[in-house]
N, C-alpha and C positions, 0 to 999 in steps of 0.2 A: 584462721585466715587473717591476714594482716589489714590496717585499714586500707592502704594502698591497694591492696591488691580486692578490696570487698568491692564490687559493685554498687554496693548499696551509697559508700560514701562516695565512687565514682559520680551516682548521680546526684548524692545530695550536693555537692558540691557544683554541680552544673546548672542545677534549680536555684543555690543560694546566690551565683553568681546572675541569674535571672531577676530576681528580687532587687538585687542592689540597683541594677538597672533601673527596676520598676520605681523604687524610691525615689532615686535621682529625677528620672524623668515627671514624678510626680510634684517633685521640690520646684522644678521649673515651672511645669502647671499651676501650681500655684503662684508664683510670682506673676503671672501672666493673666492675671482676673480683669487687667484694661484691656487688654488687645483680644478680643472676644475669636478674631477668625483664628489668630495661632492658637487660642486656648481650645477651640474647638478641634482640629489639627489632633493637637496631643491628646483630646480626651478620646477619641475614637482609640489611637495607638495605647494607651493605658486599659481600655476596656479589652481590644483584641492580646493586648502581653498577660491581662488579669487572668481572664480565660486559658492562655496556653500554660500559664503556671498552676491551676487548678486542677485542670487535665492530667497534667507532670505530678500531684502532688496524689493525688487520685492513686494514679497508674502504682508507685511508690507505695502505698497504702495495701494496696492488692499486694504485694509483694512481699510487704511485712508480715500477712496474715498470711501467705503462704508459709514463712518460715515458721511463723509461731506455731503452727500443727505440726511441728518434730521439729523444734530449738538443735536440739545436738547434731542433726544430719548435716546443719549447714555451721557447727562451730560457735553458736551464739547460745546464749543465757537470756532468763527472763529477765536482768537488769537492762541489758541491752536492746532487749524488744520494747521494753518502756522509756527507753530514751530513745529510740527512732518513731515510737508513735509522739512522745512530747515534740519532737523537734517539725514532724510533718503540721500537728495541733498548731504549732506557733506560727509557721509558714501561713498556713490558710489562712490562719487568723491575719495577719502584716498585708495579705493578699486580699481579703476580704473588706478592710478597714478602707484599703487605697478604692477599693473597686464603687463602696459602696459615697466615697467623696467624691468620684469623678461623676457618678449617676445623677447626686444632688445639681453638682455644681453643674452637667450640662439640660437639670430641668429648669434652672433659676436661667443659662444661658441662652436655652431658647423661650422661655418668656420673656426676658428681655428684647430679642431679637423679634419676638410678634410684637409688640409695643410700638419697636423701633423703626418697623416696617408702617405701621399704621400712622406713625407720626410722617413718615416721609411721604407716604399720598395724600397727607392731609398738605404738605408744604408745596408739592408739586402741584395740587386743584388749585390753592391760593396763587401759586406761582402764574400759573397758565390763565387764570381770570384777568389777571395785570397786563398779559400780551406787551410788554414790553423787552426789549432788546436785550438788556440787562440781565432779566429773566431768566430767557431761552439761553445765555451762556452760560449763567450758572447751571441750568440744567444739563447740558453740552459737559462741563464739568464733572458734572455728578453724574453722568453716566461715562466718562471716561476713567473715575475712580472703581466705578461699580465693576467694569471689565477688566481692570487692573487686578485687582482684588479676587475675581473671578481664575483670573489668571497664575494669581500666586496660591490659590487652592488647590488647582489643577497639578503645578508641582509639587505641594504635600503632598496631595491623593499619590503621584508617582512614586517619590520616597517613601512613604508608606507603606503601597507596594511590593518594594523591594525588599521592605523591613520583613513584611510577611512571611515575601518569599523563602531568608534566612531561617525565620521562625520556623516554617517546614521542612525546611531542611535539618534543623537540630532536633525538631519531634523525629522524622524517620529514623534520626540515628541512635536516637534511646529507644525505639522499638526495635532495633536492628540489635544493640545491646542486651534486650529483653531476651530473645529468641535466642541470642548466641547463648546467655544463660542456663536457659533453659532444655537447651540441646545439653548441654554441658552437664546441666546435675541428671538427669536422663542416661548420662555416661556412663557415670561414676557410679550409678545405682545398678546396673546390668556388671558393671564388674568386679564390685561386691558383691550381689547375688553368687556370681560365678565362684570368687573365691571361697562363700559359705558353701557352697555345694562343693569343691575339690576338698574342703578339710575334711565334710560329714566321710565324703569317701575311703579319706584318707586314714581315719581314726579308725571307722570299719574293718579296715586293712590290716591295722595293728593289732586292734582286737582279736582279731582271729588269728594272727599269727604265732600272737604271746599266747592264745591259749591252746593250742599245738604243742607249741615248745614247751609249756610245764606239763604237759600228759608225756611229751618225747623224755625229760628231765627226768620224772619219776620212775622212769621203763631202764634208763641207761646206767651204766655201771659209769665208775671216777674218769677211766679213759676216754670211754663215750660220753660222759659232761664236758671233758675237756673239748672233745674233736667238735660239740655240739655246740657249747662257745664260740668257740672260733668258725663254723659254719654262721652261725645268729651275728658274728659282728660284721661278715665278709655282704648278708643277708643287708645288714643296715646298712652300708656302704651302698648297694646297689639300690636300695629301693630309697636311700637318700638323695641318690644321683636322680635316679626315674621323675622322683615328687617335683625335686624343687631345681633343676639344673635344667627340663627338659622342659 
């Protein structure tokens, strides 16, 4: 089976193009270590993509291990079984690596954000003791940032969303792929079976025939081998047609 046509590089290919994603968008997360609310934003979307490539690498995994219990049945060699567990090994691992930065950086993110929250009720009791004019606009202020900011979470949370929703959409279609698979080798197994059982019959068949024909060979005189000949090849013609024509 060609690679094209293997399933298996169907999906490593579908996974590797997952990953690349995951990198890029993790290159971003990191540039973004000042703007705390986009970086939090993208660390949820890195955590939910880590997970769905884990799953996908998983799933893949089961799959190799099924072939390795009869390499030949599906066309593959133990070289080949050991370069599709290295290459899933390195996946996790590039998946593991980004997963386990984003977990750091959003425990350092929310400590900093309890900090920054307790600084800001320390500034708003100082504020409000003052009762002056001045004051109460800054605050005014700072609660029309706070709702702003509110608001621009709200459409992450929705892009987000919809990121999801694709992401489910591409899992169900590697399980849909999985199943077609596996109907598939399911196939091919009941009709090989079938064809071993038409030859055992088939050979049975000969066997008896030929050894007919050398008791008949041994009984007959040169005329009668001749005319017996030419019965046994008109015989093979007909039971050539029956086997394999019909």
């Amino acid at each position: 089976m060609s690679s094209a046509q293997d399933p298996f590089y169907i999906v490593k290919e579908e996974i590797q193009d997952s990953i690349d994603k995951l990198l890029s968008t993790f290159q971003q997360w990191e540039r973004l270590s000042s703007n705390a609310g986009e970086q939090a934003s993208l660390t949820k979307e890195l955590l939910a993509n880590s997970e769905s490539i884990e799953w996908k690498v998983d799933e893949l995994d089961k799959a190799i291990s099924v072939a390795a219990r009869d390499p030949s049945l599906y066309g593959i060699d133990q070289v080949e079984l050991e370069s599709r567990r290295r290459w899933t090994s390195s996946a996790r691992t590039q998946v593991g690596d980004v997963k386990r930065s984003v977990v750091a950086g959003r425990e350092a993110i929310e400590g900093g954000a309890t900090s920054l929250h307790g600084m800001r009720r320390e500034l708003m009791r100082l504020q409000n003791s003052q009762h002056t004019a001045g004051s109460n606009q800054y605050i005014d202020d700072n609660d029309n940032f706070i709702q702003s900011e509110s608001d621009r979470q709200l459409l992450l949370i929705k892009q987000q969303d919809e990121e999801l929703d694709e992401l489910s959409a591409s899992v169900e279609r590697i399980g849909g792929v999985g199943l077609t698979i596996h109907e598939e080798l399911l196939a091919q197994e009941k009709i090989i079976d079938d064809l071993g059982n038409e030859m055992d019959s088939t050979t049975n068949r000969l066997d008896f025939v030929q050894k007919k024909v050398a008791m008949v060979m041994k009984k007959a005189s040169a005329k009668g081998q001749l005319m017996m000949i030419l019965f046994l090849i008109i015989l093979f013609i007909i039971l050539f047609v029956l086997v394999f024509l019909t």
